[in-house]
N, C-alpha and C positions, 0 to 999 in steps of 0.2 A: 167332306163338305166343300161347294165348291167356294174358290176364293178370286173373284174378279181385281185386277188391279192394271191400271194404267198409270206408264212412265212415261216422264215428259224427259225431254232431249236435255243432257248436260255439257256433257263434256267429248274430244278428240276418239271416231275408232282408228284401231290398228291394223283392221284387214281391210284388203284390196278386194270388190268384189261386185257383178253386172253393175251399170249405169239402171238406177228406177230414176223415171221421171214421173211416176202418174204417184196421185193421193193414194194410200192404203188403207184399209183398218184390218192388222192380222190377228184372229183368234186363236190363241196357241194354246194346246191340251198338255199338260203335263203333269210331271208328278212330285211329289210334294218332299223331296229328301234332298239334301244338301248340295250336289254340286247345283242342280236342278233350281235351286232359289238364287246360288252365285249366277247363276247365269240372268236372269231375274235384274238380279241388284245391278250387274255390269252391262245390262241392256243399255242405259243409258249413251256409250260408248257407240254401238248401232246407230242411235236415234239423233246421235248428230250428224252422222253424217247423212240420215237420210230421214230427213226433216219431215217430208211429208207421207211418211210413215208413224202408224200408232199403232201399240203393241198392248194387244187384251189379253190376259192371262186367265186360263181358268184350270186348277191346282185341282189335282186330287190325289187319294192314295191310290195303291197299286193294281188293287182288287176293281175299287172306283172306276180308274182309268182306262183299264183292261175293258170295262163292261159299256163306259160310255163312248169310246171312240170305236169300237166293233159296231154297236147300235148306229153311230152317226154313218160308217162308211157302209153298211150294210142294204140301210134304207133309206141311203143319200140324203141324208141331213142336210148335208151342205154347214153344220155349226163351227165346221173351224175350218181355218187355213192352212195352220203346222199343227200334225199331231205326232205325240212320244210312242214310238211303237217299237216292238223287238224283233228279235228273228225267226220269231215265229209268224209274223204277221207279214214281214215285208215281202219274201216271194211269193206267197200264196195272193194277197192282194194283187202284189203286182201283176203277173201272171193274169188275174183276172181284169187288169183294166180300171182299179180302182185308184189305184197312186200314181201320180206325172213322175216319169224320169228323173231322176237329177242330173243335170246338162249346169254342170260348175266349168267355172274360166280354169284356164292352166296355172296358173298360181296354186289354185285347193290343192294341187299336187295328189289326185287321188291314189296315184300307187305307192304315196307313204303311207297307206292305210296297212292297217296289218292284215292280211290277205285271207285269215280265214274270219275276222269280221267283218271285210267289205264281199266276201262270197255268201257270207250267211245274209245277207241286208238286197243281195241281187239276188235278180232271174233273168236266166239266159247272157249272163254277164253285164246285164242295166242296173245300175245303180238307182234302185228305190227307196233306199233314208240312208240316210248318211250319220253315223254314229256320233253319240255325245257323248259319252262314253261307254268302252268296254270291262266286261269281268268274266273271270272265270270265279269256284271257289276252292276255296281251302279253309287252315286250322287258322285260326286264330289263338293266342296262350297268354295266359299271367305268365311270366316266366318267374318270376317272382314267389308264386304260387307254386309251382312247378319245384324250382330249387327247395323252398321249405319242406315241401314234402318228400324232397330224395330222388324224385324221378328228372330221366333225360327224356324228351322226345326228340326223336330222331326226324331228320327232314322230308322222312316218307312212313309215318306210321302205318300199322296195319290195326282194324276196329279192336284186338285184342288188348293196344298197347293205347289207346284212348281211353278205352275206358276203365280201365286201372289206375291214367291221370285224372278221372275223371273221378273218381270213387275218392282219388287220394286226395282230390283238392277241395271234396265238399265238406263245407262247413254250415249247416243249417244252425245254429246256435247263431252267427254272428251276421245269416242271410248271405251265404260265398254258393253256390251252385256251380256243382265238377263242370258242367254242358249246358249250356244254351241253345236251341236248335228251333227253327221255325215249327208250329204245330197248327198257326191260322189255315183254314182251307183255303186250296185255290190251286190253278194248276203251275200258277206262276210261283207258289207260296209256299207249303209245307210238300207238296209233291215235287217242286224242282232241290229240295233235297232230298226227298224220300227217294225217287228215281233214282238219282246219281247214286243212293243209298243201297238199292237193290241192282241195280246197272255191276260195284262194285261184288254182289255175292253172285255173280252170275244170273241175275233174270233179266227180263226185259219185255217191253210191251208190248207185243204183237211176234208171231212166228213169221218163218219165210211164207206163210199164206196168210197173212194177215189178221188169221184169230188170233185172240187174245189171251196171254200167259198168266191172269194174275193171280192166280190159284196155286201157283205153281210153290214148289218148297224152299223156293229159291226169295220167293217174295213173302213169302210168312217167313222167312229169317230172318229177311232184313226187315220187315215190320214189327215183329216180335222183339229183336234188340231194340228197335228203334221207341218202341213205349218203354221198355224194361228200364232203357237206361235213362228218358226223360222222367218216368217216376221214380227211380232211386236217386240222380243227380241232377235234375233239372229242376227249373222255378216253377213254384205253385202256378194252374194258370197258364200252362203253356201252348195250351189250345187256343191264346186269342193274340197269340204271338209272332209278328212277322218281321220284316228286316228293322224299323223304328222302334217297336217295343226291345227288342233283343240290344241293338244297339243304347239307348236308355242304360240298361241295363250291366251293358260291358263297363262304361263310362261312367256308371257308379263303382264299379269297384265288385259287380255282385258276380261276375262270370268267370269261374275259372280257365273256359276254353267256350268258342264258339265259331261252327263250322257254315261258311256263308260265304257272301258274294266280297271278294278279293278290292271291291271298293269301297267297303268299308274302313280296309287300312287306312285309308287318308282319314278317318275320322276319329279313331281309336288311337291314334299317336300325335292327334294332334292337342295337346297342353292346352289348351284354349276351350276345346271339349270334353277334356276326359281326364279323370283323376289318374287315370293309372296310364298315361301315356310312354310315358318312361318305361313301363314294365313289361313290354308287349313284343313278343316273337312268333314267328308264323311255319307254318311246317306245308306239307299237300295233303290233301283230303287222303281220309284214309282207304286202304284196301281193303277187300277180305279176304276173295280165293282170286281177285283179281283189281288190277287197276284201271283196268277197259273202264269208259266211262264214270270212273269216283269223281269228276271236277267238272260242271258244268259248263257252257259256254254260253253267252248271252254280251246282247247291247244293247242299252235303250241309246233310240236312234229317230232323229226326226226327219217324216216324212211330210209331203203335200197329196192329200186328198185329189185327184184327177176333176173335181167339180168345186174345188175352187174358181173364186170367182178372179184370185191374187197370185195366179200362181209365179210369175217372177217374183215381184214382191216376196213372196214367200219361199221360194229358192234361195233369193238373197241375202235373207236372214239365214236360213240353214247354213249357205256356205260361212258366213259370220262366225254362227255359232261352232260352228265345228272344225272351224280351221286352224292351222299350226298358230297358227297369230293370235288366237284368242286364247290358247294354254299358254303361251307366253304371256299374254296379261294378266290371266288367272296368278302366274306363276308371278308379274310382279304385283301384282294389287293383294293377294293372299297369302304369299309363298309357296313355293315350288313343290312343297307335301300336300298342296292341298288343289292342284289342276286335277283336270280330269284326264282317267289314265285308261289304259286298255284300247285307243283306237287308233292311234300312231308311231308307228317305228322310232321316228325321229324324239318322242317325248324318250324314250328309253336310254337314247345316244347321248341324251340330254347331262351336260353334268352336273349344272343346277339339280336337276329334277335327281340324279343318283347320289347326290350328297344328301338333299332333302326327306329321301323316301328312302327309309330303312327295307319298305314293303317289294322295291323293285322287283328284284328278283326272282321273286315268290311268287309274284303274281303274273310273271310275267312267263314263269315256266309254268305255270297253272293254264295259260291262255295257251300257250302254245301246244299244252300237250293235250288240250280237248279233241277230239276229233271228233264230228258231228258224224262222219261217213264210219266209221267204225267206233263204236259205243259202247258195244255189248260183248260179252263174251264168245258166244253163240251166233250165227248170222242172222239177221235183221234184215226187213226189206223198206225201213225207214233212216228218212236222215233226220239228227237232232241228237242231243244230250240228254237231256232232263223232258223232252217232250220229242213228239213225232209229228213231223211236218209235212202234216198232211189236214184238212178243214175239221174233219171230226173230232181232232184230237184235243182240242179247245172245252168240248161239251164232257168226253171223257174222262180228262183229267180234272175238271172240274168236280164232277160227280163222286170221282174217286178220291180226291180231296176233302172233300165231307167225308165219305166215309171212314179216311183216314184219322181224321177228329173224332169224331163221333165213337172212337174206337178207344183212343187217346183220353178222352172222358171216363171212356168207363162203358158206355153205353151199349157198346155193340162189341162180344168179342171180337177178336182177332179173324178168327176163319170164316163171320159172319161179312164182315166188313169186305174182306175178300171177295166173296161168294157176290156178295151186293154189286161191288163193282164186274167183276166178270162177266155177268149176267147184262147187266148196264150196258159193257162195251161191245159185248156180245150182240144185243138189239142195235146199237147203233150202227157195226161194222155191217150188219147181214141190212140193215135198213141203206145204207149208202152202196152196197152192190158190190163191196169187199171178196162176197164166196156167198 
């Protein structure tokens, strides 16, 4: 649901950034989970220093967001100014002409960006959004859980050694579930772990000719485990499950282990949030016959629309937003567990930020060990982790995203749901001139 809100100017910012002199009104799309509302709430900070700027918010979930800012830049909407988009959107847009450059002053310091998220966010080496934060994923664990039930997980499990924590930590009597794992469709949503999920048993989305493998024994393995073990140890309902419901969820106390986006940590340890913050330790997404591809990479990252009508204005903000000087405010207005992490070198240097964040580490060799350019086990003639960066692959993984529910239900077996999508990607690939 969308949620409109204007902030009036309070208080001193911290970043150094272009001179605006003209009136603005900027419409900014974003999405509705936690750092995403801090940012929100510390807008004020902006708005005094640049007074004759006013900042429209229009909030949605993930699914929401994905489908209305595609629709606005597609058919020139022109409805916003700054919109939240990933790395799957920003070179392909850009490339085509739909997003302005980002052209920040020397202060933004762009080459403290960590370099495989400011290349996933470019084309041709231009910087088209500028990350708010980054993630890779991994394990999330009760450790607490864990120790009661006798097992160690190691800092690299493999699927064998999950779900045996996963068996040994559910407790349905008291409502404790071994695994939590997204099941909502979407390509952003229960397929960017499902991918990662089959990426680790050796399959992958498309051959060196660009047909499609989803039939293949490699991808009913890994979807076959993938229901097996969300209906023996996951929550009732896990089909309407994505990163908010699951996190809910951890935060009560009901999740034995949950396998997700590495920005979560700051929410899951933070005591403020979560009952069980105290009890919480993090391993790498797990293997199977390989680790190619197990940990996704991604950033939501804001960009300008090229038919804006704001676009300094709306540059100015981004650099605001996403500059070293505003995780340092995050870090004193919230404490330093809870800035936003994944986009810059220097927050990691940080010793604030390494005393505060137990997650450091974990997530940080998570990010670094994604490789978009090599993914899969087998060679590939796409780049990307958990999606292929390329236009059709949006319609694709969406499709196959249903299916994958729908499977998850009950609905459709296994090799149906397969078969579905194949066929699906198949009309698509041969419809865009793929072979």
């Amino acid at each position: 649901m969308k949620n409109f809100v204007s902030i009036a100017a309070l208080t001193a910012t911290v970043a150094t950034v272009p001179a605006v002199t003209n009136a603005a009104e900027l419409t900014i799309a974003t999405v509705n989970n936690g750092h995403m509302i801090t940012m929100q709430q510390l807008a004020p900070e902006f708005l005094e220093r640049y007074p004759n700027i006013t900042l429209n918010w229009v909030t949605f979930n993930e699914g929401e967001l994905r489908e209305q800012v595609t629709a606005d830049i597609t058919e020139g909407g022109g409805q916003f100014d700054v919109m939240t988009i990933g790395m799957y959107e920003a070179p392909i847009w850009g490339e085509r002409g739909w997003l302005a450059p980002l052209n920040f002053s020397a202060e933004y310091e762009q080459n403290d960006l960590l370099p495989a998220i400011r290349d996933g966010l470019s084309h041709e080496g231009t910087l088209y959004a500028a990350p708010f934060y980054g993630e890779s994923s991994m394990i999330m664990y009760r450790s607490d859980l864990m120790r009661d039930a006798g097992i160690t997980l190691g800092s690299n499990p493999n699927w064998d050694e999950v779900i045996a924590a996963a068996e040994a930590m559910t407790d349905r009597d008291n409502g404790v579930y071994g695994i939590c794992l997204r099941g909502k469709p979407g390509w952003g949503d229960n397929m960017a772990f499902l991918t990662t999920m089959a990426n680790s048993f050796g399959a992958q989305l498309f051959d060196e000719n660009w047909r499609p493998t989803l039939e293949s024994d490699e991808w009913r393995d890994a979807v076959s485990l993938y229901i097996d073990t969300l209906t023996k140890y996951g929550p009732p309902g896990s089909e309407g499950n994505s990163f908010n419901e699951i996190l809910s969820l951890f935060n009560e106390g009901r999740c034995g282990m949950w396998i997700d986006a590495t920005i979560a940590a700051s929410f899951i340890t933070d005591p403020d949030q979560s009952s069980v913050a105290d009890d919480v330790a993090f391993a790498q997404a797990p293997s199977g016959v390989t680790n190619k591809g197990a940990n996704w990479l991604w950033a939501w990252a804001l960009a300008v629309p090229a038919g804006s009508n704001a676009t300094v204005e709306a540059t100015t903000f981004i650099e605001w937003a996403t500059s070293q000087a505003y995780i340092e405010l995050v870090g004193e207005k919230r404490g330093w567990g809870q800035v936003p992490t994944g986009t810059r070198q220097s927050t990691y240097r940080n010793a604030n930020f390494q005393d505060a964040a137990l997650f450091a580490d974990a997530e940080l060799n998570a990010i670094l060990s994604a490789d978009p350019t090599d993914s899969t086990l087998n060679p590939s003639p796409y780049v990307g982790v958990q999606f292929a960066s390329i236009p059709e692959f949006a319609d694709i993984g969406g499709y196959m995203g249903q299916q994958m529910t729908a499977a998850l239900r009950g609905d459709l077996s296994i090799d149906e749901a397969l078969a579905n999508a194949q066929a699906y990607a198949d009309a698509a690939m041969q419809e865009a001139g793929y072979y």
